[in-house]
N, C-alpha and C positions, 0 to 999 in steps of 0.2 A: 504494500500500500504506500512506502514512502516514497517508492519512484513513480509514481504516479503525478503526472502536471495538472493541474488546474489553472485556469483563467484567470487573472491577476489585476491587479489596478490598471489602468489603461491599457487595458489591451497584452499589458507585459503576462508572460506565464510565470505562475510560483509553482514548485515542487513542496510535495511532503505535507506532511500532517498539519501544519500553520496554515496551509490553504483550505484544505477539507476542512477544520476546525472554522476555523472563518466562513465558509462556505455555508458551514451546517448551521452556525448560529443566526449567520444572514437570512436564511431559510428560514429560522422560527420569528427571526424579530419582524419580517415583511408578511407571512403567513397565520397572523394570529388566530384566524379563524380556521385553519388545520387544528382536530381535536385533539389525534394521536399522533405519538411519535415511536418508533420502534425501538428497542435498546440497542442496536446496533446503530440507528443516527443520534442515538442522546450520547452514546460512549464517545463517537466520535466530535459531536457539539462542544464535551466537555473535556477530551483528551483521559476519558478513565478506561478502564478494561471494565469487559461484560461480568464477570465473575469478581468483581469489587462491587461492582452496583449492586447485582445480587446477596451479598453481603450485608451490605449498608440497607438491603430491603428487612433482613431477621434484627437487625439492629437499631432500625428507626420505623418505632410505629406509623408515624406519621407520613412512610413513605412504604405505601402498600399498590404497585400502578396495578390496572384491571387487566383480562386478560381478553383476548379477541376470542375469535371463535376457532381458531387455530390452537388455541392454548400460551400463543405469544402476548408475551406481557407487551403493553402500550401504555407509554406514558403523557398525562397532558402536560399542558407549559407550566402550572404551578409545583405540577413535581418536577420537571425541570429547572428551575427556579431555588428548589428544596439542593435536591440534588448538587448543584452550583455553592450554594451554603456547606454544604458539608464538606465539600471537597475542600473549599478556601478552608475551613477552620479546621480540618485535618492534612492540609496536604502543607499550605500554605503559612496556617496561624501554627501549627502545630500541635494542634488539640488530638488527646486519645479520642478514641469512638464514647467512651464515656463523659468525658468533656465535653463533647461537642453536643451531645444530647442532651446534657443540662445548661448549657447555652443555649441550644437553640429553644428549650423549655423555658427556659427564664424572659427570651425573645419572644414568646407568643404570650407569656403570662403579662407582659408590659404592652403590648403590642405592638408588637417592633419586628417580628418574624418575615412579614408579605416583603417590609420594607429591605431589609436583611438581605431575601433570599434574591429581590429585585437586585439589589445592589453590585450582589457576587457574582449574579450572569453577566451583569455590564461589564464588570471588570475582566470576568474572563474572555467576552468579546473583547475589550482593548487590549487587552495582552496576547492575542489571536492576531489581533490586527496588527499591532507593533512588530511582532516575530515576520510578519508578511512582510511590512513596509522595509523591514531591514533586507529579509531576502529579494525586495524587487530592489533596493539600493545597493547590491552589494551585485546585481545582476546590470545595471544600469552605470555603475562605478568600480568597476575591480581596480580601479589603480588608488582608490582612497585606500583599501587594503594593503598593499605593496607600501605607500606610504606609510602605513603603521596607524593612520588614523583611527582614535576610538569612535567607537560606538556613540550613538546619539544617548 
């Protein structure tokens, strides 16, 4: 999947998972009226592995997604959203799975969860996008590299 190109800013191609990740979120934020989403485009929306999410489903009640008529689980955007929270405060903030659960308890008892979980998707689109914008800069300037220049 990481040699894989996708379509880029202007026209330019980006490789690799910064793109799909980008791609996929762009997908949820222009499509809000799309109900389900499958665990194979949340994993990649969020950069997790399917068998982590699965996990994170026995370990947060509040993230139980429904199942199609397939048997395949289908997520909508506010467990998306959920999902996006947990991974910042566990991958991110550095929260155990039990930390993060009474966070994010503590989050819904003030009401501050919806806001939370909004917060952490944004970020992880800008951090999606930022990984992009450096691989189309770095595809558009390889001599800023040779000169040693850092990173934005």
């Amino acid at each position: 999947m990481m040699d894989k190109t996708i379509a880029g800013v202007g026209g330019v191609e980006v490789e690799g998972a910064a793109g799909e990740r980008r791609q996929a979120l762009e997908r949820l934020r222009r499509s809000r009226r799309r109900t389900f989403y499958s665990i194979g485009e949340v994993c990649s929306m969020l950069g997790i592995k399917p068998h982590v999410l699965r996990y994170w489903e026995t370990q947060f009640k509040e993230l139980s997604p429904s199942k199609n008529r397939s048997g395949n689980r289908v997520y909508r955007a506010d467990e998306i959203e959920l999902i996006a929270l947990i991974h910042r405060l566990v991958h991110e903030e550095r929260y155990t799975v039990e930390g993060a659960r009474k966070r994010i308890a503590e989050a819904r008892a003030d009401g501050r969860r919806r806001t939370e979980s909004t917060d952490a998707l944004r970020l992880t689109f800008l951090r999606s996008l930022d990984r992009e914008l450096r691989e189309v800069h770095e595809l558009l300037d390889p001599a800023s590299i040779e000169r040693g220049a850092k990173p934005v």
